[in-house]
C-alpha positions in Angstrom: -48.6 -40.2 76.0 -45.4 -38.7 77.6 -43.8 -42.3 76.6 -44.7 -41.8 72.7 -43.7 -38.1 72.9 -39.7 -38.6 74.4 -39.0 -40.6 71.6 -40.6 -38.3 69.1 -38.0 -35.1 70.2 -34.9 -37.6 71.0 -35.3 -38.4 66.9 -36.1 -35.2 66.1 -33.0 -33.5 67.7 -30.9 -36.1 66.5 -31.5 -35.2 63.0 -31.0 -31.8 63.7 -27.7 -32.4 64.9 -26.7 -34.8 62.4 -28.1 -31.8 59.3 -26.2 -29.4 61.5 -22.9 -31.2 61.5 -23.3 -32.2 57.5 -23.6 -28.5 56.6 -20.7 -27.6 58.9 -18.4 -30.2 57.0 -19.7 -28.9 53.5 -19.3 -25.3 54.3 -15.8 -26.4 55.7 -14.8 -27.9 52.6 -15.8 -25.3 50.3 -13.7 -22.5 52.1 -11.0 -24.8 51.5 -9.2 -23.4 47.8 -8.8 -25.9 45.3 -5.6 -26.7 43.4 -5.1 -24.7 40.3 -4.5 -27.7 37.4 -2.1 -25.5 34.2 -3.0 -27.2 30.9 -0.2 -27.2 29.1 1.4 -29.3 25.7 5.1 -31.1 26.1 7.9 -32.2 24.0 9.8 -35.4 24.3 13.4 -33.8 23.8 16.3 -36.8 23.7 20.0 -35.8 23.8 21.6 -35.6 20.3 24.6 -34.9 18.3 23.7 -34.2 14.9 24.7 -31.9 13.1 23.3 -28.2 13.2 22.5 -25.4 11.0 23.8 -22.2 11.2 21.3 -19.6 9.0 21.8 -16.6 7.3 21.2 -15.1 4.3 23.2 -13.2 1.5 24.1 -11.9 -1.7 25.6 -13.7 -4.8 28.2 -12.6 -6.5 31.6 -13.4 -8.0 34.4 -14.2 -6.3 36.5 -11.7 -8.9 35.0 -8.5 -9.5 36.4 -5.7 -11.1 35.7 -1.8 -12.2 37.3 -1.0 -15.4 38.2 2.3 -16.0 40.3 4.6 -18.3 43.1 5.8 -16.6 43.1 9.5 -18.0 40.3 11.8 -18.7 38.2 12.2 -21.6 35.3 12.2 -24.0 34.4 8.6 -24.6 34.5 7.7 -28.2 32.6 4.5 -28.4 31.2 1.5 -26.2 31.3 -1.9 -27.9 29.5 -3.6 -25.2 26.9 -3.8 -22.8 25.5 -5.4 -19.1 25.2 -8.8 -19.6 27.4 -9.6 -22.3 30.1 -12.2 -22.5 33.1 -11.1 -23.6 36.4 -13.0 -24.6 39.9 -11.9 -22.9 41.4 -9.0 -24.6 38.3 -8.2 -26.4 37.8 -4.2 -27.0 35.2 -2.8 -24.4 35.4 1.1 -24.9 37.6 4.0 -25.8 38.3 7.3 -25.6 38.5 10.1 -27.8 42.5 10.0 -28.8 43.2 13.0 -30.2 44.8 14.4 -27.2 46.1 11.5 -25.9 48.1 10.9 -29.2 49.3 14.6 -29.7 50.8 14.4 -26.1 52.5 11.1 -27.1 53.6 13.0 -30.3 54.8 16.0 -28.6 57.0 13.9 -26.1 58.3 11.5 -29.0 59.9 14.9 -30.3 61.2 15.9 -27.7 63.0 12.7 -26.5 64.4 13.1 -30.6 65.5 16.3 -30.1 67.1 15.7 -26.9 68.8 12.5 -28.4 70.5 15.3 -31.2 71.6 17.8 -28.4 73.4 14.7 -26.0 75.1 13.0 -29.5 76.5 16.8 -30.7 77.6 17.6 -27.2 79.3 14.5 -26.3 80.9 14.6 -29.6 82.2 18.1 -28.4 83.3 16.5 -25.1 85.7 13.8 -27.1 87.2 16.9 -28.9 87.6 18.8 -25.3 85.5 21.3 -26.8 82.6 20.8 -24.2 82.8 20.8 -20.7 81.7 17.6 -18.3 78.8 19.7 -16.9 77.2 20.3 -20.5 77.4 16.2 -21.0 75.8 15.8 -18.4 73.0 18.3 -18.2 72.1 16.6 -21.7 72.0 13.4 -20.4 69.9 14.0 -17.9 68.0 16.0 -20.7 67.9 12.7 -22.7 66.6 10.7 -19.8 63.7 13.0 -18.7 62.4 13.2 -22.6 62.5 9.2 -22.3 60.3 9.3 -19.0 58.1 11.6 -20.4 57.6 9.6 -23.6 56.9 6.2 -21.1 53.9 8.5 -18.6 52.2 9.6 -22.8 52.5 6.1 -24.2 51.0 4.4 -20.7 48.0 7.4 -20.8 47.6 6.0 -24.4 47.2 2.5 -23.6 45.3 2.9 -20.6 42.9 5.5 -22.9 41.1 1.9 -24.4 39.7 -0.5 -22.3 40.2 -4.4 -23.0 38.7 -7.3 -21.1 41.5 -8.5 -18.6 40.1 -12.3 -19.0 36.7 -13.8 -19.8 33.7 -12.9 -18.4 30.7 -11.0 -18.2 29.8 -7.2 -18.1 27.6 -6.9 -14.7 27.2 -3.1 -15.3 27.7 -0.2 -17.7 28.0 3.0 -16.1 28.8 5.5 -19.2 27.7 6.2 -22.4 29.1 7.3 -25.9 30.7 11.2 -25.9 30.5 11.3 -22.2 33.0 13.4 -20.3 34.8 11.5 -17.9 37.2 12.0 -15.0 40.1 9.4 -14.8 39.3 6.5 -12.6 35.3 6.7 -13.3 34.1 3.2 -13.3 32.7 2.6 -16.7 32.0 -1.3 -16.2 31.9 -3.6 -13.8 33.8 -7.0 -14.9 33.1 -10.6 -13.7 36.0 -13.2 -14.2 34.5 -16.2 -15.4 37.3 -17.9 -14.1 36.5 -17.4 -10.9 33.4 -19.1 -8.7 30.2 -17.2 -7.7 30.3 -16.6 -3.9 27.7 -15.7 -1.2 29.4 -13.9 1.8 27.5 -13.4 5.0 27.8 -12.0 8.7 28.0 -14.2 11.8 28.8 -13.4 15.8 31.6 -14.2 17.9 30.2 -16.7 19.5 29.6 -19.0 16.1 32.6 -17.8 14.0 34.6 -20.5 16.4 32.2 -23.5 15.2 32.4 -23.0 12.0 35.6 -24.3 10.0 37.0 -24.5 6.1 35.2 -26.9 4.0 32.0 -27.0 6.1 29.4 -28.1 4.3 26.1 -25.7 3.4 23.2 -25.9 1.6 21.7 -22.4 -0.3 18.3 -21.3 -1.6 17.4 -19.1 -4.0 13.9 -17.7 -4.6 14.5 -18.2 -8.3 14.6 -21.6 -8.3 12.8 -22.5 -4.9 12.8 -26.2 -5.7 15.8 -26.8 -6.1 19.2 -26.8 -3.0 22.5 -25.7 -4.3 25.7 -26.8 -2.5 28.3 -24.6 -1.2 31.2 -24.8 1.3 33.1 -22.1 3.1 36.1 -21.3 1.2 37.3 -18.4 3.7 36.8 -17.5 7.2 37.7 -13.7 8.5 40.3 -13.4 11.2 39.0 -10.1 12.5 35.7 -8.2 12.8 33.7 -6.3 10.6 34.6 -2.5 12.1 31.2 -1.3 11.1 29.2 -3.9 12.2 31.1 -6.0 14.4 30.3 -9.3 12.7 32.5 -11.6 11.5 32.6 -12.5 7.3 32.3 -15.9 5.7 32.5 -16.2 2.2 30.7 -19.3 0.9 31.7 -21.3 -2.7 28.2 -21.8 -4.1 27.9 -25.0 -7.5 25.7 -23.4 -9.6 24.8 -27.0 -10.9 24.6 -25.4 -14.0 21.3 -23.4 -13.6 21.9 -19.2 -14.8 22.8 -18.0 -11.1 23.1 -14.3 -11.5 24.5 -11.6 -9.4 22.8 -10.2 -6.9 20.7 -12.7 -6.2 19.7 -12.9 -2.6 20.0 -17.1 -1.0 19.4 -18.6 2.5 21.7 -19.9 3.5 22.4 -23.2 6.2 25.6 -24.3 7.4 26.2 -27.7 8.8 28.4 -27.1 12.4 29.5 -30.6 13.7 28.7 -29.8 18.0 31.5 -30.8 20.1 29.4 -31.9 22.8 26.1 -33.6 22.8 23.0 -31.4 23.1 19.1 -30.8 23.7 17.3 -29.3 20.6 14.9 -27.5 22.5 11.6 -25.1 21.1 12.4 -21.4 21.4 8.6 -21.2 23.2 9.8 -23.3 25.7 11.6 -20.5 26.9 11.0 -19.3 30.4 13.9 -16.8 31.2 17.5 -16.3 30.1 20.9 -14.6 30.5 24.8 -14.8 29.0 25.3 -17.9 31.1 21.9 -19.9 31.7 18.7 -20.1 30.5 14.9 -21.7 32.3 12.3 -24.1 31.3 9.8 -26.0 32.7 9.6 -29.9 32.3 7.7 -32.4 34.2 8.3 -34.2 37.1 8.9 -38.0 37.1 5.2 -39.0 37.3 4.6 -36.3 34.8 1.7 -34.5 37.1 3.7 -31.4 38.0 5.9 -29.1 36.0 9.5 -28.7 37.2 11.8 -25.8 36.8 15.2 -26.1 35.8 18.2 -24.0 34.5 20.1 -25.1 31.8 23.3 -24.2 29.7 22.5 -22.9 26.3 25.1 -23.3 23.7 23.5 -22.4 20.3 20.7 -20.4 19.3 18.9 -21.3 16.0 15.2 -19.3 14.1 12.7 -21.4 15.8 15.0 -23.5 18.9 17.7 -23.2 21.1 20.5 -26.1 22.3 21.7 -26.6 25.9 24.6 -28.9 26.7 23.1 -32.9 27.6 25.9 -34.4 29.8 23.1 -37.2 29.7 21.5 -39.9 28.0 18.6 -39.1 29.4 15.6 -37.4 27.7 13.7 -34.6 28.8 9.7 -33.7 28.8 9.8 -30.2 28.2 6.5 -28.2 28.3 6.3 -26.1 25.3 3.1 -23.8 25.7 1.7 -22.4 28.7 4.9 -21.7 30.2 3.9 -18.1 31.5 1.4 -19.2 33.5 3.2 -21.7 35.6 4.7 -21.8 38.8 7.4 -24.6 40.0 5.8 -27.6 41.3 2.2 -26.5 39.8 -0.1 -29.5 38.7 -0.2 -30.1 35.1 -2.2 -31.4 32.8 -2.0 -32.1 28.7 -4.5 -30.7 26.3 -5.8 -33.8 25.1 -5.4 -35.4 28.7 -3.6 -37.7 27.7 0.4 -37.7 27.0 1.8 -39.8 24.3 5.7 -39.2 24.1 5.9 -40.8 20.7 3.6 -37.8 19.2 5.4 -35.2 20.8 8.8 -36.2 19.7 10.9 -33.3 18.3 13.1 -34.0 15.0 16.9 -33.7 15.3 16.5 -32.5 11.5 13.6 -29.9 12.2 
């Protein structure tokens, strides 16, 4: 009996043991953390130089403008056009009531005549030594303010009638018949049609140096938002905006022959040739930045683990950023999930599964 018993406990404490050790290991390896996998969604990014565009918007207009105005005071005696007409060069545009204008001229046409009498009688009294040098001359000089004084009425007269300076198109009338205005008061605003339709627009420091004569743009309008007009930049400021402390480029915009009017408001996208070849990278890739550097995370060479690295940024577009590729080589840049991750952290894609070929961002985007 004691020989069938031994056995019996050896086995029985044996498996004790053995359950007793299992647990152990199982309790050891659940106190143990587990590595924290980021799901995240990447970007093949592959050094370029194409072109880029540089966006703004703006207002059209023309590249001559003009406010026409009467040059003396006055009640206006007729208007003979209005906003939106084409008119022909020296065609009539408005006038003023002339009455006064044309008594002044009248008054100082007398008096240059009667001035012209007094300097003939006294310099024919002179030649007979009857007059003295100092009458001559205080007639002269008589003589020579009534003919100044005659020049300022007739100028007021002409300048009382406004003609169109060229062809072109009333943009705005700002008076209206029998209306009392000062001198200077715009009454129209005048566009040449001689001269192109422009779009001028605002842009920093650091992109007024890429940009160059002649560059090539391209312009929208939401009035025809089928359809991409040309333009190039026909003039680059030299100095900043004082107000705003932008720089101004005016932009020659073919109106391809569509009705473009003034005031219009296009988007506009300039062509900058980069000096330097560059990554086109998403904006939400985007970890941290400053003046001189900016992050991102991309993965590491077996594409398990994200990677932190610092790069140069040289442009900054709506929806991306460039950074200078001294490289052929392309980069896997993680595009979402990027606040969440740490350097070195285990990655993993959405779809688990990377295909670099789906992922591939377009130098034209």
């Amino acid at each position: 009996m004691k020989n069938i018993l031994f056995p019996i406990i050896i086995l029985t404490s044996s498996v004790a043991l053995y359950s007793s050790c299992t647990s152990s290991q199982a309790e050891e390896v659940q106190s143990q953390p587990q590595e924290i996998v980021r799901s995240v969604t990447i970007a093949k990014v592959a050094p370029s130089a194409a072109p880029l565009s540089l966006e703004s918007s703006g207002i059209l207009a023309s590249k001559t403008e003009i406010n026409l105005s009467f040059k003396t005071g006055g009640i206006i005696a007729g208007i003979y056009t209005d906003e939106g007409h084409i008119v022909k060069k020296g065609q009539l545009l408005a006038k003023l009531n002339l009455a006064e204008i044309n008594s002044a001229v009248a008054q100082a046409q007398a008096a240059l005549e009667k001035a012209t009498r007094d300097y003939e009688r006294i310099d024919n009294l002179f030649q007979d030594s009857v007059a003295t040098l100092e009458q001559l001359q205080d007639t002269r000089t008589t003589l020579e303010v009534a003919q100044a004084n005659l020049q300022v009425a007739k100028f007021n007269q002409k300048y009382s009638v406004i003609y169109a300076p060229q062809a072109g198109k009333i943009l705005k009338r700002k008076a209206e018949t029998n209306e009392l205005v000062d001198p200077g008061n715009t009454i129209f605003e005048f566009a040449s049609a001689l001269s192109a339709q422009v779009i001028r627009i605002g842009v920093s420091d650091r992109n007024i140096v890429r940009v160059h004569l002649q560059d090539s743009a391209q312009i929208h309008f939401d009035a025809y938002p089928n359809t991409v007009f040309p333009a190039h930049i026909s003039e680059v400021a030299e100095s900043a905006d004082e107000r705003t402390g932008v720089f101004e480029l005016e932009l020659t915009v073919d109106a391809q022959g569509y009705n473009l009017k003034n005031g219009f408001i296009g988007k506009v996208k300039i062509f900058i040739t980069p000096e330097e070849q560059y990554y086109k990278i998403p904006m939400n890739a985007l970890v941290e930045a400053d003046a001189q550097s900016a992050s991102i995370f991309v993965t590491d060479a077996k594409q398990q683990r994200a990677k932190k690295i610092k790069v140069t940024p040289l442009y900054i577009g709506n929806d991306y950023f460039t950074a200078s590729a001294n490289t052929e080589i392309p980069l896997n840049v993680i595009t979402s999930g990027v606040a969440y991750l740490q350097d070195g952290m285990r990655i993993r894609t959405d779809n688990g599964n990377w295909h670099p070929e789906n992922r591939q961002i377009s130098q034209n985007d």
